[in-house]
N, C-alpha and C positions, 0 to 999 in steps of 0.2 A: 504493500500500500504506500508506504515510502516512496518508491521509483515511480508509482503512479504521480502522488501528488508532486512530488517534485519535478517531473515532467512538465507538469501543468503550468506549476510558475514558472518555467524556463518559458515554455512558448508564450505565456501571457505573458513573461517581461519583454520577447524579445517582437513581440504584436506590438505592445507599446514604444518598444523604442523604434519603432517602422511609420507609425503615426505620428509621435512627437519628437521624434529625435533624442530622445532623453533615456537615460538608464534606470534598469530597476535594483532593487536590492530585496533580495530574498531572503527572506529568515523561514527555513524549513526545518523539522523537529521528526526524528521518529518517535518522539514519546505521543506526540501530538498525534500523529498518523495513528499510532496504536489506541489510545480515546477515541478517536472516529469508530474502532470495531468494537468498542467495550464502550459503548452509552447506557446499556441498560442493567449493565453492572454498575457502574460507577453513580449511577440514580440511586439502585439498590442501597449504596451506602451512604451517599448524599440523604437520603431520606428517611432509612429506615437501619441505616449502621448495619446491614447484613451484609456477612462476608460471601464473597463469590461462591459457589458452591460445584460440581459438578454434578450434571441431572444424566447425563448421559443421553440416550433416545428420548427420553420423557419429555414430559412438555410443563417446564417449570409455571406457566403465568394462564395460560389458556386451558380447562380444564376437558382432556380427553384422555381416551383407555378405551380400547389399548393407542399405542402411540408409538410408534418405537420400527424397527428395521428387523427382518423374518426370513431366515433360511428357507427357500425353494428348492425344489430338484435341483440336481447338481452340484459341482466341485465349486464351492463359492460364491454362490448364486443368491440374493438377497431380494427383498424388495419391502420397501417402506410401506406401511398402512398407517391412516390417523382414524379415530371415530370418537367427533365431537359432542356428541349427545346419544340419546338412544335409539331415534330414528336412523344415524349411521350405523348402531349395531345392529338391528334386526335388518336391515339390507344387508349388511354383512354376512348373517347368518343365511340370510335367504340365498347368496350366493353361492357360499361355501355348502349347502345341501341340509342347512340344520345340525350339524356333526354333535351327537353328544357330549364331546367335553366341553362342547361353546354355550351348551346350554345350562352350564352348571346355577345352579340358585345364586353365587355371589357374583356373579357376572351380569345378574338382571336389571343393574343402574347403573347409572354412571360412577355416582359415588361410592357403591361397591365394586366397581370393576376396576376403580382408583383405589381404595384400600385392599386390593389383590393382585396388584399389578404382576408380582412374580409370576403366580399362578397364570394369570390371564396369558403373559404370554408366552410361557411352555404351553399351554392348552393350544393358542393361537397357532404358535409353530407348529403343531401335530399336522395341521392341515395344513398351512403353507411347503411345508415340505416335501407333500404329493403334487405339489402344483409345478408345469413349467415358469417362471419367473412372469415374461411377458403375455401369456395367457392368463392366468391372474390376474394381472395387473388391467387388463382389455375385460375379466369377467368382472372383478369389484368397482371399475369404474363403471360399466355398462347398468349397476345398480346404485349409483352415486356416492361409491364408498372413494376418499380421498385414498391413491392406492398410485406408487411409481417404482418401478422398478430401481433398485441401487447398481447403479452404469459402471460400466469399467471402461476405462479411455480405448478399448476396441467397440465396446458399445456405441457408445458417443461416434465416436469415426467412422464406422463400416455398418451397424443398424439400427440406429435412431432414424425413424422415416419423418420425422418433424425436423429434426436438422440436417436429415441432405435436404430436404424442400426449403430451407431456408440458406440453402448454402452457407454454411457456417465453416467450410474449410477453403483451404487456399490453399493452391502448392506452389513452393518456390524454390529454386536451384539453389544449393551451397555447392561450394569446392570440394569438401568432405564426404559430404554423406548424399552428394546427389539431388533429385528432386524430393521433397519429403512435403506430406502435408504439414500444414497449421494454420489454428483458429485466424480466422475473417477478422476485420474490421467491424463492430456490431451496429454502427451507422452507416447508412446508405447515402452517399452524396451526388446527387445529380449534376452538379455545375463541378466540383472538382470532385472526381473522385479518387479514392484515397487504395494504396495497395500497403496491407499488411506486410510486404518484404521491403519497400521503401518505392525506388527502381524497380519497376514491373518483374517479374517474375525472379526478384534475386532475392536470396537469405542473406544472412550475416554474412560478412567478410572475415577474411581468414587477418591475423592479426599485421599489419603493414600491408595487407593486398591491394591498397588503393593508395601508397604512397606516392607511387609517379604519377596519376592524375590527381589527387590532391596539389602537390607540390610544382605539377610541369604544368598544367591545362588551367588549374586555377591560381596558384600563386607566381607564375610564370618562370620558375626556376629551370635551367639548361639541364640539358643532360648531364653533363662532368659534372653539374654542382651535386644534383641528386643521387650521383653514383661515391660522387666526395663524402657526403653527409653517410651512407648506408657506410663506407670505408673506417668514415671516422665511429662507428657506433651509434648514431644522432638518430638514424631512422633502421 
């Protein structure tokens, strides 16, 4: 989050010294950046002196149960379920076939499905874990239970059908390693548009691989100088 926000003052200062001629001074903080992801911890104790806690899957502030991430079929296979009242659970149940351990008596409120949470979701997992992940996830939504699969970065890239329809990759050349995907730009710009590799289809540069057009094409330096500087150590 650092390198984001400090990105941002660089090009906002240097937006402004394009405008008015003038320079900016930047005072950027990673304590600061770290506050921006901890607001509602730090309210926590601004308010109520409660120390951070960790809730794990649960859902510390919003009260639901089950709530939490559930083994599927397969080698590592997960997917998230939430159910915020009890009309999400009896859709739930509806989907899953009624299964008797979902029907247990301390599972019939909300508030007791929240004082058994263990329970609930060993009972829960029994039957998430006869499920394909994304068939699951396509049967509990189809009854309005809030339900997503937990992606793995092959997920994401080769079967999420909402992010290739959104083209969310981009492939661009390195030196190294070739053409390789990576994440889009998540703004679409009609008058300038913007390419996640910088220079249309390129990746990062290898460390000096742009030193003779940096130093020959833009700061007008001769050959023998650039080859002087690389002689002396300098580049």
């Amino acid at each position: 989050m650092g390198a984001y926000g400090f990105a941002q003052a660089i090009l906002a200062g240097l937006l402004h010294r394009e405008r008015t001629g003038e320079g900016q001074w930047i005072d950027a903080s990673q304590c600061e950046s770290g506050l921006m992801l901890t607001g509602v911890q730090c309210l926590e104790w601004a308010l109520h002196r409660r120390p951070f806690m960790r809730t794990g899957n649960r859902s510390p502030y919003v009260p639901a149960a089950p709530h939490g991430a559930y083994r599927c079929a397969g080698e590592d296979r997960w997917i998230a379920i939430a159910c915020f009242d009890d009309v999400d659970w009896q859709a739930l149940l509806r989907a899953a076939g009624e299964p008797e351990a979902l029907r247990d008596p301390r599972f019939a409120t909300l508030a007791s499905r929240i004082a058994h949470q263990d329970e609930l979701d060993d009972a829960l997992q029994g039957w998430t874990l006869t499920q394909e992940r994304y068939a699951c996830m396509a049967l509990l939504q189809s009854h309005g239970v809030a339900a997503g699969v937990c992606q793995t970065a092959e997920d994401r890239c080769e079967h999420d059908p909402q992010l290739a329809y959104q083209q969310w990759l981009t492939e661009v050349t390195a030196p190294r390693i070739g053409t390789w995907p990576i994440t889009a730009l998540p703004a679409r710009l009609a008058k300038t548009p913007a390419h996640v590799g910088g220079l249309p289809d390129r990746g990062a540069p290898l460390y000096g691989e742009d030193n003779e057009y940096v130093l020959g094409e833009l700061l007008g330096y001769g050959t023998a100088e650039i080859r002087a500087l690389a002689d002396d150590g300098v580049i």
